[in-house]
C-alpha positions, -999 to +999 in steps of 0.1 A: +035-056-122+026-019-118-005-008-128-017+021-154-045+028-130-019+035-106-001+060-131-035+078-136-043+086-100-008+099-097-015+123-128-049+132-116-035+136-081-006+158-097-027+179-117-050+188-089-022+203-070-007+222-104-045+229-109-045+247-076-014+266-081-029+281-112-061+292-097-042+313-072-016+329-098-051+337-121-071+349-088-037+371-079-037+383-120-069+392-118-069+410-084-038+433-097-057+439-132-089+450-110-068+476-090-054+490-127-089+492-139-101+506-111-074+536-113-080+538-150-117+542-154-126+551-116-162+560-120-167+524-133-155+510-100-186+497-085-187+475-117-155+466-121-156+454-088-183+432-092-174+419-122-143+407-113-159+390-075-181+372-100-149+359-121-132+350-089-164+330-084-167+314-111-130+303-111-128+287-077-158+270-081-149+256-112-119+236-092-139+227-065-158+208-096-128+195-107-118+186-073-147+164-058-147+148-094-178+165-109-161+177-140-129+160-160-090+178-161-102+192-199-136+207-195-128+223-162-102+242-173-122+257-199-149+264-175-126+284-155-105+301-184-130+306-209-153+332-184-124+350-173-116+356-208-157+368-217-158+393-189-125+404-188-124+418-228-158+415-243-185+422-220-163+450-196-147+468-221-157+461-258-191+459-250-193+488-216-161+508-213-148+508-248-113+520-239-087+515-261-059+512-236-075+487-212-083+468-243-049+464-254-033+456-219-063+436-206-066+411-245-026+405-233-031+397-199-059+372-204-045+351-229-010+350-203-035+338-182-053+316-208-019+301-220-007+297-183-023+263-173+000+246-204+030+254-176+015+249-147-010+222-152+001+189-161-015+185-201-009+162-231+002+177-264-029+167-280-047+186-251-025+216-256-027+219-292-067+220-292-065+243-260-043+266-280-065+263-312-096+271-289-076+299-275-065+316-307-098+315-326-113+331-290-087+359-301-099+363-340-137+364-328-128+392-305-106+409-328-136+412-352-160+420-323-138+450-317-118+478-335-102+502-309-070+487-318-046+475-346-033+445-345-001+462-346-011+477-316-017+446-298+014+427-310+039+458-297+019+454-262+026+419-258+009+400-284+041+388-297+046+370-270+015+356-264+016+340-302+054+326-292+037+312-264+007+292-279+033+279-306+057+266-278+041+255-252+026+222-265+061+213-268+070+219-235+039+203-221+047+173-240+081+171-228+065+181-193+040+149-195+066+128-206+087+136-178+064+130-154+052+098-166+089+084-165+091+094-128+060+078-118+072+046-139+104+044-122+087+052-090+061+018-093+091+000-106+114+007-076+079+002-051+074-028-070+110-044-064+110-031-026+077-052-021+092-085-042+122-079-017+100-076+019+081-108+002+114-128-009+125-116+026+093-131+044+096-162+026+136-166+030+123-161+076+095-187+071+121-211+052+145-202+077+125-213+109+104-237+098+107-272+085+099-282+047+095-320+051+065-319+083+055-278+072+063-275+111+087-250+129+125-260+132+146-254+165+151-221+154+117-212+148+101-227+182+125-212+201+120-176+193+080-181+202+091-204+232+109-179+244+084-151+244+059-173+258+080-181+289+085-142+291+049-134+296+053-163+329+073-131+344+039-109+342+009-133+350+015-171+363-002-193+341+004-227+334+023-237+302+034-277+296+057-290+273+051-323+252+080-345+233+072-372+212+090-401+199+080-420+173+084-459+184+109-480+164+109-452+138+142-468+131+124-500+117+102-483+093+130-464+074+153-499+075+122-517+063+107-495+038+129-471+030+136-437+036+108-423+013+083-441+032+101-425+065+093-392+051+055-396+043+050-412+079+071-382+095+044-357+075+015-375+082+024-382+118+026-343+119-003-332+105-019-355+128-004-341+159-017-308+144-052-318+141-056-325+183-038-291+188-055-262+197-051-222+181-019-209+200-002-238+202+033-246+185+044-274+174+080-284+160+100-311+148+124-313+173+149-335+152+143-367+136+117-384+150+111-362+177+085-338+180+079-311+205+047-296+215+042-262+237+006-255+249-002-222+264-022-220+290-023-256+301-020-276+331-015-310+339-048-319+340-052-298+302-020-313+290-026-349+298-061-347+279-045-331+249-013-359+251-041-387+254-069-377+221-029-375+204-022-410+213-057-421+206-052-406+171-021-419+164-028-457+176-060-455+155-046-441+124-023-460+097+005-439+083+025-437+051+016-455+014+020-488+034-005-486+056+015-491+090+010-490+128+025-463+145+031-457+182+044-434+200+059-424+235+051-388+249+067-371+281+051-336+297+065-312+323+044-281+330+052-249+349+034-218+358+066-197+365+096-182+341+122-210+335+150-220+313+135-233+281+165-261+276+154-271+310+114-276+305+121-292+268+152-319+290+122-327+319+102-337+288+127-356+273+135-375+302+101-384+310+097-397+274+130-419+281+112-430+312+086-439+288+106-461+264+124-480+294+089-489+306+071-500+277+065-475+252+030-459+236+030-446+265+023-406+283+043-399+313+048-369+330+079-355+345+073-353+380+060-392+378+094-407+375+106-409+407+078-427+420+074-455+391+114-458+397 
């Protein structure tokens, strides 16, 4: 299942980038209110000016808090908002200028820009209805700090709205929240389902090539690998050999004990074959009681040792919930050049016919059977 962690990374990750968009739009508000200042009270440039560098400051240090993790969503936003708000009305003007118009345009534009995260930032309504409470009483403590203006004044200038706004906008940054959780929920749903099907997938390839009674590959299966194996003969020569084994008088163990008991000496015969193989090879059951085994990079000399600690294994071993003796008869070709596969996997076959004609639990190779004819 999709986890919550997942869904608050995804919000964190989404509110950094909102985060970001509103540090610009405040930087860009406060550059324009600077240059209005500036024109408005001009020998109070110098300060102005570095008033509003410090804000700046203080703002885009305050995300890269927030950014590298120092600081959570909540606090950092009041760290950025609440200076601009301080320098911008109380200490500049209140306190220094004392100028009734810049008071009345600048209280306006600084709660826009106070109220402006609940849009752009991605909040809860619990978060924006204490943001806005923090907000509002910042705007009765400052209206009793300062008298240059009515509150009349202040509503005709824009305060209206800025009231409309801290009444609606937990609203919308509720529905805003909710919307974006939804997405992200669908979106770990839909990944979720895309990854059961590539698994389903997987599993439906592995059932399709390989077979469920020995856990070995089917036809299908070997044939694909057997295939790019022979390929690489094309680039380098190197030797590969082919093994088929046939279980001896397999016939008699399924007449005699059933077909059950077939079954467990066909997996345990496997996994036996398995153990005396080593990391590359493949093995498959051919069909049957046929097995077929490819080793990479192996010569007569290699394949012959390998076909010989099998047989040892298998003569040595007892098989199935009976406890039987098992032989069997195995026939090797080897190559060190690109040929058909049907042809390598018939030269073993016919020198493990050669094999039962001649006595059985026995290892021939393919270019033997001429001579012992």
């Amino acid at each position: 299942m999709y986890s919550d962690e997942k869904i608050i990374v995804e919000i964190k990750n989404q509110r950094m980038k909102s985060l970001k968009l509103f540090v610009y739009i405040a930087i860009g508000l406060m550059l324009i209110n600077t240059i209005f200042d500036i024109q408005t009270v001009p020998h109070f440039w110098g300060y102005i000016f570095i008033i509003r560098i410090l804000i700046v400051s203080m703002i885009y240090g305050a995300y890269l808090l927030f950014k590298y993790n120092k600081v959570n969503h909540f606090i950092s936003l009041l760290m950025i908002l609440l200076p601009i708000y301080i320098f911008v009305i109380v200490t500049p003007e209140i306190i220094v200028f004392k100028v009734e118009d810049l008071n009345v345009i600048n209280f306006t534009l600084a709660f826009v820009i106070l109220l402006l995260p609940l849009f752009v930032n991605i909040v809860t309504f619990k978060e924006a209805i204490i943001y806005n409470s923090i907000c509002m009483s910042i705007l009765l403590v400052t209206k009793l700090l300062s008298n240059t203006y009515s509150l009349e004044e202040w509503y005709l200038y824009g305060g209206g709205f800025v009231i409309m706004f801290a009444i609606f906008s937990p609203f919308v940054a509720k529905r805003k929240y909710k919307s974006l959780l939804d997405i992200y929920y669908k979106h770990f749903e839909i990944q979720e389902l895309h990854d059961e099907l590539l698994t389903l997938n997987k599993k439906l390839t592995n059932l399709s090539n390989m077979d469920q009674l020995t856990e070995t590959f089917n036809r299908r299966g070997l044939l694909s690998l057997f295939n790019y194996e022979l390929a690489k003969l094309k680039r380098v020569e190197k030797p590969l050999s082919v093994l088929l084994l046939d279980i001896d008088d397999f016939k008699k163990v399924n007449d005699q004990y059933g077909h059950m008991e077939g079954d467990v000496v066909l997996k345990e015969f496997a996994f036996t074959i398995k153990q005396n193989l080593r990391e590359g090879d493949l093995l498959c059951r051919w069909g049957g009681e046929e097995f077929v085994v490819v080793l990479v990079d192996a010569d007569y000399s290699k394949s012959m040792s390998i076909s010989e600690r099998i047989q040892k294994t298998i003569n040595e071993k007892r098989f199935g919930k009976n406890k039987l003796k098992v032989t069997a008869t195995i026939g090797i070709t080897t190559t060190n050049t690109f040929v058909d596969t049907d042809y390598l996997i018939n030269q073993a076959d016919s020198a493990m016919l050669q094999g039962k004609q001649i006595g059985k639990n026995t290892i021939i190779l393919f270019q033997n059977i001429d001579e012992m004819k």
